[in-house]
Structure formats: structure tokens, C-alpha cells
N, C-alpha and C positions, 0 to 999 in steps of 0.2 A: 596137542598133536600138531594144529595146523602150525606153533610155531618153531617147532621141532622143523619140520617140512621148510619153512623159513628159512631158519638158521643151515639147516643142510645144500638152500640154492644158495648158500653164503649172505653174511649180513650187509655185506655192499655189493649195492647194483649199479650199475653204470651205463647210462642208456646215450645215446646219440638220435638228438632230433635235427633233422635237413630243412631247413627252412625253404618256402618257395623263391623263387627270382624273382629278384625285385625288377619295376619296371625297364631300370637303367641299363642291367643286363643284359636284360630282354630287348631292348634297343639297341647296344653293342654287337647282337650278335649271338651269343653266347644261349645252349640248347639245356645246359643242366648246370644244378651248382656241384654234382658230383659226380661221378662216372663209379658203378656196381654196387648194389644192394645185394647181399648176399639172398639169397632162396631163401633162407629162414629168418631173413631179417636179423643176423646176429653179427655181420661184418660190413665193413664199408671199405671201398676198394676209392684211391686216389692216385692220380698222377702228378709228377711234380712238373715243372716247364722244360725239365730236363729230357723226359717221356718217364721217367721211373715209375713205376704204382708201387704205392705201397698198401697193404692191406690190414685193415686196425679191427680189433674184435671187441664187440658190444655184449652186453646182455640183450638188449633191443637195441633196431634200428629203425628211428621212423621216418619215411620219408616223405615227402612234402604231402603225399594223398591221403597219412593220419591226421585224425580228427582231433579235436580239443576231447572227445569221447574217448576216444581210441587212446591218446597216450593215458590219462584217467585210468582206465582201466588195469593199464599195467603198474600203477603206483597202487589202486585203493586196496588190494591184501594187506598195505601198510595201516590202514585205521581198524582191521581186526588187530593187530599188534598193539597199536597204541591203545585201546579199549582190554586189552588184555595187560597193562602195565607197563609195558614196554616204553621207549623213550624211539623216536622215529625222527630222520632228518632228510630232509627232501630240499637238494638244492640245485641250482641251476648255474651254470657257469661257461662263458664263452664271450667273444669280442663284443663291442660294441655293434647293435645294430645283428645280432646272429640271432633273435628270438626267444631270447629270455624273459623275459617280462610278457611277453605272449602267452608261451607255454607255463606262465608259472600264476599267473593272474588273469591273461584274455582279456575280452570287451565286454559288454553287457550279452551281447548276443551268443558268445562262445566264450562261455567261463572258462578260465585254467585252473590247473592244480588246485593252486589253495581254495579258491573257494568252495570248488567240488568236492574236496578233503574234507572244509569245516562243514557241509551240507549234510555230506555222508556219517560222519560224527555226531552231529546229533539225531540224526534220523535213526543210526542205528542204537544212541544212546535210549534213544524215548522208547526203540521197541522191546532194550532190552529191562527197559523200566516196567513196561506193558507186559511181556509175559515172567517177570519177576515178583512184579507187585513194587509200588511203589516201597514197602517195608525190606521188603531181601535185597534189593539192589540199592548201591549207590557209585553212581558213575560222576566221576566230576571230571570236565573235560579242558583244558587250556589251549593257547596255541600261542607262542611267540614267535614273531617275526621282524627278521633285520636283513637291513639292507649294507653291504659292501659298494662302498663310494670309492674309489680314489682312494684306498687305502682306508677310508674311516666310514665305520662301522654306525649303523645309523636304525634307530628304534622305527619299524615302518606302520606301528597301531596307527599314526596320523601321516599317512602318507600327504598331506595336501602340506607339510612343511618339510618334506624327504629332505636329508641332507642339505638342509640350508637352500633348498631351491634348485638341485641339482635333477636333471634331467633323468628320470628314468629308467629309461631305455640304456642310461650309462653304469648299470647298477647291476650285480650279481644280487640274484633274489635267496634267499634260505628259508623254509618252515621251519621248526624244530616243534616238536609237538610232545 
């Protein structure tokens, strides 16, 4: 059922995270990196230098006051899916320097995505071993992850040789689970 319910919010989501102002901004002048959040956090309103706004529609929109928790929350219905067979892809995508590698990885102190993903994966794996019995259930769990460099695609299990030494922060992130 729940993935019935899934499948019916449609199986691609598409979410928009606003990152905070960076200092430099903030030193220019400059009061927001966007101008309107829709009320249900489902639109984001922009102007161009022309005055034009044009208004783009989300599934979620989070803006700079979401938590490393808070966007979390809106991907992890995706590890009942993959725990139920499913195949799940969770990626991130946008300029250099817009917050991807934030929101998909974080710091020690505010995990992102994946590692809350793989956390929440096995915690729910062991409990579903626990009320199963080790004998009925068997959960086996993976997670690949690559990184998009400069066009070339790059195995990130050993992140500390990414792309040849290629800076991170210049890297579209992907789960595939």
C-alpha cells in the first residue's frame, strides 16, 4: 500500500533547496538569494534584471531556515521503498558552489542525505530482523554512489581520490540505492 501511495504522488520528485547568503552577498548588499516561497513551500517566485518574475513549481521548496533534518525527512519514505525492493535514486544537481554536496553529504555535525539514508537503512533493517526473527527475514542492503565531474563520472566508495583530485564542491552528487 504505502508504495501504491508512492507511486500515485508520482515516482519523480523534484525538490528545490535555497541555500543561505554567502558572506560576499551579504557584504554587497544584497537581502535574499530569492524573492517568494510559495505558502506551501511548493513554488518559488524569481525576477530576472529585467523586473520579469517568473514562478517555477516544486514538489518541495526549502529555504535557507530547512534543516539538514528537515530536508531528511522529505526523502526518507524513499528507504521504506528501497527495503521493500524497489530501486531508489536520489540526486542533486545545480551550479558550482549552490549546495550540493551540503545537502547530499553535510559536515560531521549536520549529516546530509546519504548518510542519514544509509543510518536509517540499517536501523530499519536490524528492526525488521528483530521483529522477523533472524530466520524469516532477510534484508541485504547496498548503496552505490558516483560522482559527475566535468562530464566524467567517478566511483565516490573512496572519496579522498574523487576524480583524480577534483574539488568537490564541483561535483553533482547521486545515491542510487
Amino acid at each position: 500500500l504505502f508504495n501504491l501511495v508512492q507511486e500515485l504522488r508520482g515516482n519523480i520528485r523534484v525538490f528545490c533547496r535555497i541555500r543561505p547568503m554567502s558572506g560576499e552577498e551579504v557584504k554587497a548588499g544584497q537581502t535574499e538569494a530569492c524573492q517568494g516561497v510559495g505558502d506551501d513551500h511548493d513554488e518559488l517566485q524569481l525576477t530576472n534584471s529585467k523586473g520579469l518574475r517568473k514562478t517555477f513549481e516544486f514538489d518541495k521548496v526549502f529555504d535557507p531556515s530547512f534543516t539538514q533534518e528537515m530536508v531528511f525527512a522529505e526523502t526518507s519514505p524513499l528507504c521504506t521503498s528501497v527495503l521493500d525492493g524497489y530501486n531508489v535514486c536520489i540526486f542533486a544537481y545545480g551550479q558550482t558552489g549552490s549546495g550540493k554536496t551540503f545537502s547530499m553529504m553535510g559536515i560531521p555535525e549536520k549529516p546530509g542525505v546519504i548518510p542519514r539514508v544509509a543510518i536509517d537503512l540499517f536501523e530499519r533493517r536490524q528492526q525488521l530482523l528483530e521483529e522477523l526473527g533472524r530466520c524469516a527475514a532477510h534484508a541485504t542492503v547496498g548503496a552505490r554512489g558516483n560522482v559527475t565531474c566535468n562530464a566524467t563520472c567517478c566511483d565516490i566508495n573512496g572519496f579522498a581520490q574523487l576524480c583524480g583530485g577534483c574539488r568537490l564542491r564541483q561535483c553533482d552528487l547521486v545515491l542510487i540505492l
